[in-house]
VMD Tcl script that draws the C-alpha trace (Angstrom):
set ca {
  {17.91 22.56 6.41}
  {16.83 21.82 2.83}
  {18.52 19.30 2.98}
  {16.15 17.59 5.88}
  {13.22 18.85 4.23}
  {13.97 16.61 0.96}
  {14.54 13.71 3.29}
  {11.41 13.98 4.94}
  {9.50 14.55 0.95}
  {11.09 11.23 -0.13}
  {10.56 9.36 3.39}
  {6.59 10.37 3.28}
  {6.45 9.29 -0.47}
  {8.53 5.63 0.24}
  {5.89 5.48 3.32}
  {3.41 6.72 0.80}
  {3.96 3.91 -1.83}
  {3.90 1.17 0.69}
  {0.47 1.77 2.43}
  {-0.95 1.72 -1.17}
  {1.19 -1.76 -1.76}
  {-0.17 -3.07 1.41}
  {-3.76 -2.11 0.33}
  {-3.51 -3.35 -2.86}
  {-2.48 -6.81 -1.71}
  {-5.15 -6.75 1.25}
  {-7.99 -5.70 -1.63}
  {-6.11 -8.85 -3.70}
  {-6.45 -11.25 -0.81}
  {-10.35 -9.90 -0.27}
  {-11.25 -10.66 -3.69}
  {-9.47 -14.14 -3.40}
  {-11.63 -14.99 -0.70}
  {-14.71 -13.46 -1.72}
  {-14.40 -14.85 -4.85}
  {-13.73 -18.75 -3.39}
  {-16.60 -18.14 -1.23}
  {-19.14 -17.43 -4.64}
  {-17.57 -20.57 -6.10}
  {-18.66 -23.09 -3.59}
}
mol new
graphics top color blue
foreach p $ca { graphics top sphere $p radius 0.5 }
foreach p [lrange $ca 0 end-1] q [lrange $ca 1 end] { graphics top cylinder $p $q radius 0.2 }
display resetview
């Protein structure tokens, strides 16, 4: 059973560590675009 539980602790922080790469890279591509936009 502990066993499962560790599973589970490492799955949530993998799952964890991916929404914050995928926000990271959306805030990126928001200040890439803002930033062309100012430029113009």
């Amino acid at each position: 059973m502990s066993q499962k539980k560790q599973s589970t602790e490492v799955n949530l922080k993998g799952t964890l560590v991916s929404v914050f790469i995928i926000g990271i890279i959306i805030i990126a591509m928001w200040f890439a675009v803002y930033g062309m936009y100012v430029a113009r």
